[in-house]
ZASE-639732 format. One record per residue (C-alpha): x, y, z. Coordinates in pm, 1 decimal. Layout:
N
atom u X	v Y	w Z
...
end
This chain:
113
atom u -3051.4	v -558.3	w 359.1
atom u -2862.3	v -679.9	w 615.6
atom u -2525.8	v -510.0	w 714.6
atom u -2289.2	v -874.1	w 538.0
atom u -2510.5	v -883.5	w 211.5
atom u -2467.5	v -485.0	w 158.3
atom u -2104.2	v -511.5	w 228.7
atom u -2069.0	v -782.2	w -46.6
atom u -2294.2	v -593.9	w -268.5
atom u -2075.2	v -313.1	w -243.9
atom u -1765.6	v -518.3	w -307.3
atom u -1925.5	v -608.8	w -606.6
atom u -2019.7	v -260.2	w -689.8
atom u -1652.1	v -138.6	w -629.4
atom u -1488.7	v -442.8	w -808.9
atom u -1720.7	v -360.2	w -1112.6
atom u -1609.7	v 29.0	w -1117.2
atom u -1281.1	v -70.5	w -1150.0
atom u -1304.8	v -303.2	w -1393.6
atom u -1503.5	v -64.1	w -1636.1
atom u -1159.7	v 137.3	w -1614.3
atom u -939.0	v -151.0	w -1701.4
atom u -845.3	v -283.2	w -1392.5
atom u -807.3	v -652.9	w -1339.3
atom u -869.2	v -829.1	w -981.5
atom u -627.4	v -980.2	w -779.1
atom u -798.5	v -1035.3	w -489.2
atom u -1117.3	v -1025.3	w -302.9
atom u -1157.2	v -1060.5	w 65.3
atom u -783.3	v -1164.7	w 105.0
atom u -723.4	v -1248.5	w 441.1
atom u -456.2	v -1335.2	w 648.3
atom u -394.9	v -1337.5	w 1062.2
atom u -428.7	v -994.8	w 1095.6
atom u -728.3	v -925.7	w 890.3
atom u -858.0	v -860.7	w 569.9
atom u -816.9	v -652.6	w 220.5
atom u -1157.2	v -614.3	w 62.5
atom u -987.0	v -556.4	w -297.2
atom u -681.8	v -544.5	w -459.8
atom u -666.2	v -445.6	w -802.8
atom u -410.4	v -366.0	w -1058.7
atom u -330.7	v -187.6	w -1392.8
atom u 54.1	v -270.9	w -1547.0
atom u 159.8	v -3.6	w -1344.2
atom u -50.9	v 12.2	w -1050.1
atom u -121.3	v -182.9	w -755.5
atom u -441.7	v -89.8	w -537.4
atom u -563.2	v -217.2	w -200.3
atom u -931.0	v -80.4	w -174.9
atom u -1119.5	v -103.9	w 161.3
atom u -1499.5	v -91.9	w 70.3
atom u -1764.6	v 92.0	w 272.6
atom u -2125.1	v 43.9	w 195.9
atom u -2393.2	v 206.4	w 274.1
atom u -2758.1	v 218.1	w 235.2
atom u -2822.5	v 557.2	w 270.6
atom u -2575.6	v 892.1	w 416.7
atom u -2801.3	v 959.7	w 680.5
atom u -2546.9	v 895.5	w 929.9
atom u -2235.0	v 1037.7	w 729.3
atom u -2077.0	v 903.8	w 420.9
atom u -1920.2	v 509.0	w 425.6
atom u -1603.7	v 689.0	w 354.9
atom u -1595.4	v 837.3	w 698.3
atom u -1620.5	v 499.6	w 869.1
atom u -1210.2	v 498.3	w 742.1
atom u -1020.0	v 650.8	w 1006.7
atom u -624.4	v 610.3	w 1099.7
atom u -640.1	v 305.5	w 1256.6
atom u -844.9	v 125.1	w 987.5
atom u -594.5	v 293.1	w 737.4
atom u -314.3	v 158.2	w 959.0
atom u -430.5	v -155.4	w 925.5
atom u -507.0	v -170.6	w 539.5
atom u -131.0	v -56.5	w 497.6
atom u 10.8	v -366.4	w 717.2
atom u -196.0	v -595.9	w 553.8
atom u -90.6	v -464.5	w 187.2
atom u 274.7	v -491.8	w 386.3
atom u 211.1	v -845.9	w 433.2
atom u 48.1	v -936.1	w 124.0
atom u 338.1	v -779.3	w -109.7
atom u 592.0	v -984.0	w 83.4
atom u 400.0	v -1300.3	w 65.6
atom u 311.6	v -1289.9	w -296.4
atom u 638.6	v -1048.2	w -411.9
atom u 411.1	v -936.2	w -770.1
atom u 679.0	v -899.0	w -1077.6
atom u 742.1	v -594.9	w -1239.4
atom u 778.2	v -211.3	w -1135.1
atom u 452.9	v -57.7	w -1008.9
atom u 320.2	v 198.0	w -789.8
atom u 135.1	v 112.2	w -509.2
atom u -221.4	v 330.1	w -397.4
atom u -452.7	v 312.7	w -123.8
atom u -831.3	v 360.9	w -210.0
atom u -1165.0	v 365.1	w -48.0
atom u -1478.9	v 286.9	w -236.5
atom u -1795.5	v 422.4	w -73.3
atom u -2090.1	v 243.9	w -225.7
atom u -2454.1	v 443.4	w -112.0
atom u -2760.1	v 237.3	w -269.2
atom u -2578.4	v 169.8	w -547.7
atom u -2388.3	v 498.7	w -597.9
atom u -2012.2	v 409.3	w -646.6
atom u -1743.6	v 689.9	w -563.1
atom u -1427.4	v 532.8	w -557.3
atom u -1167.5	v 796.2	w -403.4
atom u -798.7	v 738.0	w -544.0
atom u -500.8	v 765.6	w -307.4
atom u -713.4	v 853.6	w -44.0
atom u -471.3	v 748.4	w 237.8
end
């Protein structure tokens, strides 16, 4: 599978685990000047901004380690940016996931940064 068509599967993976739990989507593959938020997701009292890693197999390490500082930087300006552009209503907490999505093994890890 080639390395675009995973990474959409595994959107669609990640976006499906969370809505089993009750979550309903925002956005997918928001994107702005300085890049992109692979999912944003919310409960009444919870905002998430997920970056998605997919993988085909853990050969080379779990997706989850492809999420360093500087890719976790980056997810937190965008979320920045996106929560002043779109200013949601009500009181909520905001989280930070990743979503690492092997064949079709989902394992969503909550405020992981």
């Amino acid at each position: 599978m080639a390395a675009q068509a995973r990474g959409r599967f595994g959107e669609g993976e990640a976006l499906r685990w969370y809505v089993q739990r009750g979550y309903t989507l925002i956005a997918r593959n928001w994107r702005c000047a300085a890049g992109e938020i692979d999912l944003i997701v919310r409960l009444p009292s919870v905002l998430v901004f997920c970056e998605v890693k997919a993988r085909a197999t853990e050969q080379f390490g779990g997706p989850q380690g492809a999420v360093g500082w500087q890719k976790q930087r980056r997810v937190r300006r965008l979320a920045a940016i996106w929560l002043a552009e779109f200013r949601p209503p009500g009181h909520f907490e905001v989280r930070f996931d990743v979503a690492a999505v092997v064949g079709t093994n989902v394992t969503v890890i909550e405020s992981a940064f």
